[in-house]
C-alpha positions as CSV (number, residue, x, y, z in Angstrom):
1,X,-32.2,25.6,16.7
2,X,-33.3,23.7,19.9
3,X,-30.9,23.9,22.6
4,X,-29.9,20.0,22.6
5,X,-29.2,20.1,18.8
6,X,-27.1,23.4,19.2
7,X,-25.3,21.0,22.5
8,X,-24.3,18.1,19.7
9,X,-23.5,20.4,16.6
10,X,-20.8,22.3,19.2
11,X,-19.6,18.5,20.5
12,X,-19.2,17.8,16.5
13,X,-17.6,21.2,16.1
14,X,-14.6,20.2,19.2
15,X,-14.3,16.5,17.4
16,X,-13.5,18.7,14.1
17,X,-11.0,21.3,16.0
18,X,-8.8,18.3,17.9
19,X,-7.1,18.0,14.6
20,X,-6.1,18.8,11.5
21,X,-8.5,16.0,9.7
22,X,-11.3,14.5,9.7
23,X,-12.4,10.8,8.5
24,X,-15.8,10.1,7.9
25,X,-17.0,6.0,8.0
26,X,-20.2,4.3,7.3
27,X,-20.1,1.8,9.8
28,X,-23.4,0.2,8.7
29,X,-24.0,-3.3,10.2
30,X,-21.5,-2.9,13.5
31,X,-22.4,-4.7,16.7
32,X,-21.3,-2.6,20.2
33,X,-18.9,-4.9,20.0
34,X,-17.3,-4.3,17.4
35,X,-17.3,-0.3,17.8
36,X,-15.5,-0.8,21.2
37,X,-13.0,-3.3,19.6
38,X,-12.1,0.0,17.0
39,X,-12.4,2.1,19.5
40,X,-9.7,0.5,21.1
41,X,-7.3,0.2,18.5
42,X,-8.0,4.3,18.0
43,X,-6.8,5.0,20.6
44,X,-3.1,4.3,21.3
45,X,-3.2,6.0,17.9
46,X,-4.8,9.1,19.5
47,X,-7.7,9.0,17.5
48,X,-11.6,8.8,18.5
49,X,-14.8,7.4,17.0
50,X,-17.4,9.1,17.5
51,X,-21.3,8.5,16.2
52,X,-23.0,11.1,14.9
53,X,-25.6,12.3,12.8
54,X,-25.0,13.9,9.2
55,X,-27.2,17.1,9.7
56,X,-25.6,17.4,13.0
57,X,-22.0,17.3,10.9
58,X,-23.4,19.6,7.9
59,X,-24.2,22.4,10.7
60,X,-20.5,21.7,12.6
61,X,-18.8,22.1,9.3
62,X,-21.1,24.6,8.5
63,X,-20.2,27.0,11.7
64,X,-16.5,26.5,11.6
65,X,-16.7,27.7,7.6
66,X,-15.0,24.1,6.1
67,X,-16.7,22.4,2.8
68,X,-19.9,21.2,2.8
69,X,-19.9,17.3,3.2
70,X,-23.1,16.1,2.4
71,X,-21.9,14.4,-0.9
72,X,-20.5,12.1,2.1
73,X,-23.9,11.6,4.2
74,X,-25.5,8.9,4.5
75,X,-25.9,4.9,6.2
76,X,-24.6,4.9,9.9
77,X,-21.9,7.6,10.1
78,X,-18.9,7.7,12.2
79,X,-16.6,10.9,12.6
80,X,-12.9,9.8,13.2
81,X,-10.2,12.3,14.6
82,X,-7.7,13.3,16.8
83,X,-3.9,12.1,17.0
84,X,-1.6,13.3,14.7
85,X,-0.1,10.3,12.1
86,X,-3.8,10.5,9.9
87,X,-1.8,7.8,7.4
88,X,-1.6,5.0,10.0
89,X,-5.0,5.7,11.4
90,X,-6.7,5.3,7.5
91,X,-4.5,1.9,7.9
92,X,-5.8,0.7,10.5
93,X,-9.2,1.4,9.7
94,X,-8.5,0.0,6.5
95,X,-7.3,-2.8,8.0
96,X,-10.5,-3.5,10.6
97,X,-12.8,-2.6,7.5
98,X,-11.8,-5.4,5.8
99,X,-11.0,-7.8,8.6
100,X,-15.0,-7.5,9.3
101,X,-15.8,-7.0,6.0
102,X,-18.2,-4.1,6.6
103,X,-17.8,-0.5,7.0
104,X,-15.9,1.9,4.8
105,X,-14.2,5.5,4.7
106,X,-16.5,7.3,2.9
107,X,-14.1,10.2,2.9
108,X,-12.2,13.0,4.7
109,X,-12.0,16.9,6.1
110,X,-8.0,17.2,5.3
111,X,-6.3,21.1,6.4
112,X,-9.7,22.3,5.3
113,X,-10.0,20.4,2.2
114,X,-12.5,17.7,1.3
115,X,-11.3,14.3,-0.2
116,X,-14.0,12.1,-1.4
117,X,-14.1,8.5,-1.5
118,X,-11.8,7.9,-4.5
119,X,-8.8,10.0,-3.2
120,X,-8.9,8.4,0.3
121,X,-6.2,5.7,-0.7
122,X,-4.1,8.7,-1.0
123,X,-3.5,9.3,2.7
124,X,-3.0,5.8,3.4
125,X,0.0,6.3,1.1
126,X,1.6,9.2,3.2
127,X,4.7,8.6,5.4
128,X,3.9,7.3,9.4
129,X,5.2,10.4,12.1
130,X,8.4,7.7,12.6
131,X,8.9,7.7,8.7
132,X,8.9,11.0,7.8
133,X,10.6,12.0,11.2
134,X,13.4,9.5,10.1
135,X,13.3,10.9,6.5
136,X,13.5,14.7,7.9
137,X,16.6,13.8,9.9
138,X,18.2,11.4,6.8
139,X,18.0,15.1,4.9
140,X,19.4,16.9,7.5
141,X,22.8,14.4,8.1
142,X,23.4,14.1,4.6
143,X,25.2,17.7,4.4
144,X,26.9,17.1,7.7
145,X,28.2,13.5,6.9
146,X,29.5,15.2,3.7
147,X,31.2,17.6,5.0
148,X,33.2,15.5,7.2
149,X,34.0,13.1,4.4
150,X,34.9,16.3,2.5
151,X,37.3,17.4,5.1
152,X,38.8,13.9,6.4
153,X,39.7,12.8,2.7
154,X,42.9,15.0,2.3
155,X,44.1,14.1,6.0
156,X,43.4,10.5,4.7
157,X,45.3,10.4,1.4
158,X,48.2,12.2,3.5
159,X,48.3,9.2,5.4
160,X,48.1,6.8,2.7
161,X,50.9,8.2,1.4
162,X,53.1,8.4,4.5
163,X,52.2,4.6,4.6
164,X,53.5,4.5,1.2
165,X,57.0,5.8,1.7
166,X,57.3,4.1,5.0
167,X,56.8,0.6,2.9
168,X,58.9,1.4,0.3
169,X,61.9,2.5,2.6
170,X,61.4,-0.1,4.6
171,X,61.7,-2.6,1.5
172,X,64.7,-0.7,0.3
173,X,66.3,-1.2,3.5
């Protein structure tokens, strides 16, 4: 392999290692413009968007032993990663997809596992990092708030019964 193709099939290879996924995009039709404008709402998300070339891609996937994508290939192809909440990163490219009306996820490299076009609605579906993060911690309180409810209910009916006598000698009084 030519020195300059070995060069970009390594730079694909780092854009595959920076995270756990990879989103694949046909961005067919997309002024400069309009790269930069997704570009920039990438980023506060941690994610990048990249242009490559599918043989390129084959060989990166190839060398770092993931499944072969080229059911994916083909059109204008754009490699998405980086960041680490993949669901709101498939929203907003969802979201810019269809605001343009042009380009589309064509599918995914997921924990070393490829999802094709008809399963990628699937991540869109997954908790944010703040949901699940707030669903983690809901799951771990619940034992804790029940054990103090556990505990402070005898102390409490103690109480409500003290407050019982204490009305009914001060009515008899």
């Amino acid at each position: 392999m030519r020195p300059e193709k070995q060069f970009l099939v390594e730079e694909v290879g780092a854009y595959l290692d920076k995270s756990d996924y990879a989103l694949l995009a046909e961005y067919t039709r997309f002024t400069v413009a309009e790269v930069a404008l997704l570009r920039g709402k990438l980023k506060p998300l941690g994610a990048e968007f990249h242009v490559i070339k599918g043989t390129i891609l084959s060989k990166a996937v190839e060398s770092r032993g993931l499944p072969a994508v080229d059911s994916l290939l083909g059109g204008q192809l754009a490699l998405i990663s980086g960041g680490t909440d993949v669901a709101s990163i498939v929203k907003a490219l969802e979201a810019f997809f269809k605001d343009k009306d042009k380009g589309e996820l064509k599918g995914a490299l997921l924990a070393g596992q490829l999802i094709g076009k008809n399963r990628i609605g699937e991540l869109r579906t997954l908790p944010t990092m703040d949901q699940a993060r707030a669903q983690l911690l809901a799951l771990l309180n619940t034992p804790a708030t029940t054990l103090v409810r556990l505990i402070g209910t005898p102390s409490q009916q103690l109480v409500n019964v003290l407050d019982a006598l204490v009305r009914k000698n001060g009515e008899a009084a």
